[in-house]
C-alpha positions as CSV (number, residue, x, y, z in Angstrom):
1,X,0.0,0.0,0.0
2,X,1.2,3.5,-1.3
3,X,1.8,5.7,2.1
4,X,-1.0,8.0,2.9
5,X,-3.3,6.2,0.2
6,X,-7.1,6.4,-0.1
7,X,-7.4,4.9,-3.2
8,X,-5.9,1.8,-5.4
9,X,-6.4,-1.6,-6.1
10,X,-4.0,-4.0,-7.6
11,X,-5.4,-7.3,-6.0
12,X,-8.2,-9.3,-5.3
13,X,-8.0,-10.8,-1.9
14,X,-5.5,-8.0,-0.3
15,X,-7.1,-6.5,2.6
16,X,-10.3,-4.0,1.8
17,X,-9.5,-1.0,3.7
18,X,-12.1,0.8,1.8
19,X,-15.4,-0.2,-0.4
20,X,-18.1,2.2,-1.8
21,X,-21.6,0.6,-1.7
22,X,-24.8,2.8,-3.3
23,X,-28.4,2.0,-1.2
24,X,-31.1,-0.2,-3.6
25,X,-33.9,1.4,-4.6
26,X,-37.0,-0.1,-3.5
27,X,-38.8,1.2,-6.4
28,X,-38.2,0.6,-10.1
29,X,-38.7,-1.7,-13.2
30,X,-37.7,-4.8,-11.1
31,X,-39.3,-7.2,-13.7
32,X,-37.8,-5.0,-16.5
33,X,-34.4,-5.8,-15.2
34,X,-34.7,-9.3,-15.1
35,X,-35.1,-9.3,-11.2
36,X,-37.5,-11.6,-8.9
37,X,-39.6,-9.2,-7.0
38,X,-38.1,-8.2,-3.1
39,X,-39.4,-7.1,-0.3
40,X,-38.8,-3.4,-0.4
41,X,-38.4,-3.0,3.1
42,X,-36.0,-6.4,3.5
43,X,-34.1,-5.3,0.5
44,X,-33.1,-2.0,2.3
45,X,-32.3,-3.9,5.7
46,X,-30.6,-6.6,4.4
47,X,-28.1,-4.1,2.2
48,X,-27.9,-2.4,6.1
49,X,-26.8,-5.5,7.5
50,X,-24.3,-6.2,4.5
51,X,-23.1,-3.1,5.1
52,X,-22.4,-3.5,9.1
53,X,-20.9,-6.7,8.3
54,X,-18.3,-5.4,6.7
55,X,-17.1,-2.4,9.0
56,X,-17.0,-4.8,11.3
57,X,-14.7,-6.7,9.0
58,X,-12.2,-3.5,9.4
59,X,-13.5,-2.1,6.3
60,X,-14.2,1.7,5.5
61,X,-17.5,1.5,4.2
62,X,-18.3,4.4,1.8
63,X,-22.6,4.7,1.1
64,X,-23.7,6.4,-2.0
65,X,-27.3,7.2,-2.2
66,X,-29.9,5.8,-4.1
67,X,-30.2,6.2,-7.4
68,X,-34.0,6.3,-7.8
69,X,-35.9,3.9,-9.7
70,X,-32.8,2.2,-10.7
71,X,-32.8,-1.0,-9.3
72,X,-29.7,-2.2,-10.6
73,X,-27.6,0.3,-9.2
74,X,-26.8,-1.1,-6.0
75,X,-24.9,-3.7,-8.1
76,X,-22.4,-0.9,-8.0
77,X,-19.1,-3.3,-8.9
78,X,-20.4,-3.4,-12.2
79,X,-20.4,0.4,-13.8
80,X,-16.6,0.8,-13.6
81,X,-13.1,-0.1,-11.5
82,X,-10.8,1.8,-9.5
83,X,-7.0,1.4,-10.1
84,X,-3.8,2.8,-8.8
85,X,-3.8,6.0,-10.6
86,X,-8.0,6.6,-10.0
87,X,-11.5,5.5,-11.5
88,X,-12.3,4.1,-15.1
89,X,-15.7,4.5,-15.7
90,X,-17.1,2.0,-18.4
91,X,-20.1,1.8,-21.2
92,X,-22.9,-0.5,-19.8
93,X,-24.2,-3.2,-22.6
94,X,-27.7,-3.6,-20.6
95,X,-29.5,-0.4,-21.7
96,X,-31.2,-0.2,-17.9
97,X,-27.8,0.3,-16.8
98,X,-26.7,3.0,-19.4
99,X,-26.5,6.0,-17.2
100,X,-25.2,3.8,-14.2
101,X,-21.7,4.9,-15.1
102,X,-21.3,8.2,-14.8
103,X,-23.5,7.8,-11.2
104,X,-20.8,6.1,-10.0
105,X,-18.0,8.9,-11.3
106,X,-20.1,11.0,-8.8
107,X,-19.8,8.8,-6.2
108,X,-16.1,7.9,-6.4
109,X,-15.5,11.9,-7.0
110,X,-17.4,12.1,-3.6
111,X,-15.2,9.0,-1.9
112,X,-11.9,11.4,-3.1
113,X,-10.8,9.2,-6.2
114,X,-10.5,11.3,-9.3
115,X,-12.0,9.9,-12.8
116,X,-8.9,9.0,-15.1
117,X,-10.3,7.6,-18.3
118,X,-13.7,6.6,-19.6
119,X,-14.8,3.7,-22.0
120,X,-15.7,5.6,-25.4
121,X,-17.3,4.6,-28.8
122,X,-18.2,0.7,-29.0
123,X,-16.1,-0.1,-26.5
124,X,-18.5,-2.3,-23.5
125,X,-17.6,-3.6,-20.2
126,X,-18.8,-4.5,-17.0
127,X,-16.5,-4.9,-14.0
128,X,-18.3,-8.4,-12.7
129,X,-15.8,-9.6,-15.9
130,X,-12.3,-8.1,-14.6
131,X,-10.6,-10.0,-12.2
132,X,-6.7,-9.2,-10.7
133,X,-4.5,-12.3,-11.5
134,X,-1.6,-10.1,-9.7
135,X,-0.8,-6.6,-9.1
136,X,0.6,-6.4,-12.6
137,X,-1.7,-8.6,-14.5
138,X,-5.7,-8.2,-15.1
139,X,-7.8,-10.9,-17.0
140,X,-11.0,-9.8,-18.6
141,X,-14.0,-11.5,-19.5
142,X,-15.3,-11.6,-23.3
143,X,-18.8,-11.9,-22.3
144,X,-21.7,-10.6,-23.9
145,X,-21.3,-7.6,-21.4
146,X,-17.9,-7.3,-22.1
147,X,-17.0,-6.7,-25.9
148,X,-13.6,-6.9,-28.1
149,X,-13.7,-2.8,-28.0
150,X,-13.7,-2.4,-24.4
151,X,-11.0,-5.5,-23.8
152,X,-9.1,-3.3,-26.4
153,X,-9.5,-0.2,-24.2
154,X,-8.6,-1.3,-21.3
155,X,-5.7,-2.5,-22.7
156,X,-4.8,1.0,-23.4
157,X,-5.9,2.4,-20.1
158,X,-3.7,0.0,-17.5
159,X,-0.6,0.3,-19.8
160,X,-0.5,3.4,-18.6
161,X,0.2,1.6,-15.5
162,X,2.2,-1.2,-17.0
163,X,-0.8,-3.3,-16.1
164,X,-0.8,-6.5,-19.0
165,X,-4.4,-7.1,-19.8
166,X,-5.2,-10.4,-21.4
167,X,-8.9,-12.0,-21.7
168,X,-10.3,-15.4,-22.0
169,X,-13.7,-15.9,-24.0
170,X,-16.9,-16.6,-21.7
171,X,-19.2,-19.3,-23.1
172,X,-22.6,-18.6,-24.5
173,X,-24.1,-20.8,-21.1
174,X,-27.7,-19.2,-21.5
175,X,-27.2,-16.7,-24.0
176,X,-27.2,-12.9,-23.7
177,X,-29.9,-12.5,-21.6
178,X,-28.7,-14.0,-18.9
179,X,-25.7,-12.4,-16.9
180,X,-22.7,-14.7,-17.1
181,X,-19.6,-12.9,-15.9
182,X,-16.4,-14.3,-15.1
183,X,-16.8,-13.9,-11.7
184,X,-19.9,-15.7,-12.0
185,X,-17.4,-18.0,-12.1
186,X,-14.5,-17.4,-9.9
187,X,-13.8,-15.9,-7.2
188,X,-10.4,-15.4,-5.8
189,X,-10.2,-15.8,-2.3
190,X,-6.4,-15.7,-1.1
191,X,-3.4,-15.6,-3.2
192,X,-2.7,-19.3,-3.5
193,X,-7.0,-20.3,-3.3
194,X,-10.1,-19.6,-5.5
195,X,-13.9,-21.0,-5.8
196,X,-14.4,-22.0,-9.1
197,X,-17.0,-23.1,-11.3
198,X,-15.4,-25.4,-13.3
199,X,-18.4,-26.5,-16.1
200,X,-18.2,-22.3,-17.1
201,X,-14.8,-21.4,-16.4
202,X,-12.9,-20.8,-20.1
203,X,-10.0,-23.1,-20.6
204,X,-7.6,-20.3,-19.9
205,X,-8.6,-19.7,-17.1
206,X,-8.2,-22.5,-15.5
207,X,-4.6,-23.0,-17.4
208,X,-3.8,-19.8,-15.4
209,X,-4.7,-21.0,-12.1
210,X,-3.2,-24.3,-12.6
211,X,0.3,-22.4,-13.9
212,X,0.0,-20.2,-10.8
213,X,-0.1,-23.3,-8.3
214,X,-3.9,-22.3,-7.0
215,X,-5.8,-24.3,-5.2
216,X,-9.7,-24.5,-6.5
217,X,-12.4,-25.0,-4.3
218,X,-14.9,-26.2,-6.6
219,X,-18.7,-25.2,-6.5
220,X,-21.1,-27.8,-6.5
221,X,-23.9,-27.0,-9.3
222,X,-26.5,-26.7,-7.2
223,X,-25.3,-24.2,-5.3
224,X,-23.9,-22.2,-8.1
225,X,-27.2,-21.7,-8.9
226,X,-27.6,-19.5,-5.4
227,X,-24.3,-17.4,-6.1
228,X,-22.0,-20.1,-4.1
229,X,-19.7,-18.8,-6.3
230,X,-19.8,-14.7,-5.7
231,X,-17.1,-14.6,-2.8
232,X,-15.2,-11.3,-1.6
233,X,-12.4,-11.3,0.0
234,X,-11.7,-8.8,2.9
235,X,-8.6,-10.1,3.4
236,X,-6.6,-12.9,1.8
237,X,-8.9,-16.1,3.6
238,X,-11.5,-14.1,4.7
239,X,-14.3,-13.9,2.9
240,X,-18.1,-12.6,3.1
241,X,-20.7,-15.1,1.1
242,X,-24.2,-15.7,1.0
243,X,-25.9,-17.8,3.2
244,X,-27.9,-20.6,2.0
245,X,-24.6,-22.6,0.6
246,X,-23.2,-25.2,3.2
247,X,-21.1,-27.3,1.2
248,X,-18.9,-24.4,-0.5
249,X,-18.9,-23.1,2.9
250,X,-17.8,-26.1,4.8
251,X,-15.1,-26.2,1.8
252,X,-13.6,-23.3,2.6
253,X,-13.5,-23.8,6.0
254,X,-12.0,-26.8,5.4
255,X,-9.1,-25.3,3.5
256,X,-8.4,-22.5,6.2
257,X,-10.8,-19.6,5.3
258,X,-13.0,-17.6,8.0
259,X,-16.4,-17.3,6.5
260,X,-19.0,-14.9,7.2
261,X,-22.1,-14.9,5.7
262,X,-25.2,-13.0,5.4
263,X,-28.8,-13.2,4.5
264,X,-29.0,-12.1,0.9
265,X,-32.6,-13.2,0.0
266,X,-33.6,-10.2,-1.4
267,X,-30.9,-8.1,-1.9
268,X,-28.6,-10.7,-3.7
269,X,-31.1,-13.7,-5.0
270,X,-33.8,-11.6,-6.3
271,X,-31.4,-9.4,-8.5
272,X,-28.7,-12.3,-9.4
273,X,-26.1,-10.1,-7.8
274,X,-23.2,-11.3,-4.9
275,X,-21.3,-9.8,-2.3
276,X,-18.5,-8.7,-5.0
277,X,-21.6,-7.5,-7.0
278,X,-22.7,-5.1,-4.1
279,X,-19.3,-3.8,-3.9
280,X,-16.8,-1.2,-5.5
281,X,-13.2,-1.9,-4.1
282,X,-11.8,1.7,-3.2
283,X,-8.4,0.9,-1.5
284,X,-6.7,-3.1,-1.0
285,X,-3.3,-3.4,0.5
């Protein structure tokens, strides 16, 4: 960690010294965007309790308000990333999410991490399909959220910052109407550990891991259907997941990790969206 730093991420499972998180709205097109429809008033509690959970974690928790009427906004990983130099705001493929981007420029602005670069033209992206490999390497999903243009783009962007991007095509699964990210399926949890989806998971990917000596924890397919899968690190081997999932649980137990868990039936289930989901990283290290 940079001294005096409020910003910068160059890892997935270093310690999260600050997040942002926005509030859900508990009014909006919930059908429209392809969610189940929540209880309003357990949707806002839950997020609450998700929230608590992780200052108690030793986590600077950063809350952006609602954005009203969009409902998947509190997904607020999704609309952009921070790196070490500041935020890179990206162009949102789902056209309910089009104006979620520059929401969350506002929001980082607020948090005191200056915009840097912005996804222009063609180029797509959503952050559920960038993961860190290491502090010098990202890989990038080519999903149907995440196009050729923007994997080109960010290319550009993180040389700046001698940051090697490489990607790894996502399959078709069930098709573009569906969300399949790449962390749909993986999740790094430590530096040497990960819970993996293996059926999903694009043969490079898992040539990476394997090259890299990490273990996998592999997700059962039942419960990758409840988001067994969506795991944040707060620090390298422990993680917050939803509850509902004892065997990936037990797993990672097993293999060292301290897991806490929280009740996610609204404010995860409903919307298809994770712990990593409901997060922005700010600062790690």
């Amino acid at each position: 960690m940079r001294p005096q730093a409020r910003f910068g991420v160059r890892s997935m499972t270093a310690p999260l010294r600050r997040v942002l998180v926005r509030r859900p709205a508990t009014t909006g097109d919930f059908a429209g965007a392809d969610w189940r429809a929540p209880d309003p008033e357990l949707l806002a509690r839950q997020h609450d309790q998700f929230c608590e959970l992780l200052a108690d974690l030793g986590s600077e928790v950063e809350v952006a308000a609602v954005a009203d009427e969009m409902v998947d906004a509190t997904y607020v990983r999704d609309p952009g990333m921070v790196t070490n130099r500041g935020a890179v705001l990206f162009q949102m493929t789902k056209p309910a999410r089009a104006a979620e981007p520059p929401l969350l420029g506002i929001a980082l602005e607020a948090a005191g991490v200056p915009v840097i670069a912005e996804l222009a033209g063609p180029a797509r992206a959503d952050g559920g399909d960038i993961i860190w490999l290491d502090e010098g390497t990202l890989l990038v999903g080519r999903s149907y959220r995440t196009n050729a243009a923007g994997v080109r783009q960010l290319r550009e962007i993180m040389a700046a910052e001698d940051v090697v991007v490489s990607s790894a095509d996502m399959p078709h699964d069930r098709g573009p109407d569906h969300v399949l990210h790449l962390m749909s399926v993986i999740s790094p949890v430590a530096d040497d550990l990960a819970v993996v989806y293996p059926p999903l998971a694009p043969v490079p990917l898992m040539e990476e891991l394997a090259a890299r000596s990490v273990r996998i924890i592999a997700v059962p397919a039942e419960e990758y259907q409840t988001m067994a899968c969506n795991v944040l690190a707060v620090q390298p081997g422990v993680v917050v997941m939803l509850d509902g999932n004892p065997q990936t649980r037990a797993a990672l137990t097993k293999a060292g990790c301290e897991v806490r868990v929280y009740d996610g039936s609204e404010i995860s289930i409903k919307g298809d969206g994770g712990p990593t989901c409901l997060t922005a990283l700010i600062l790690r290290g």
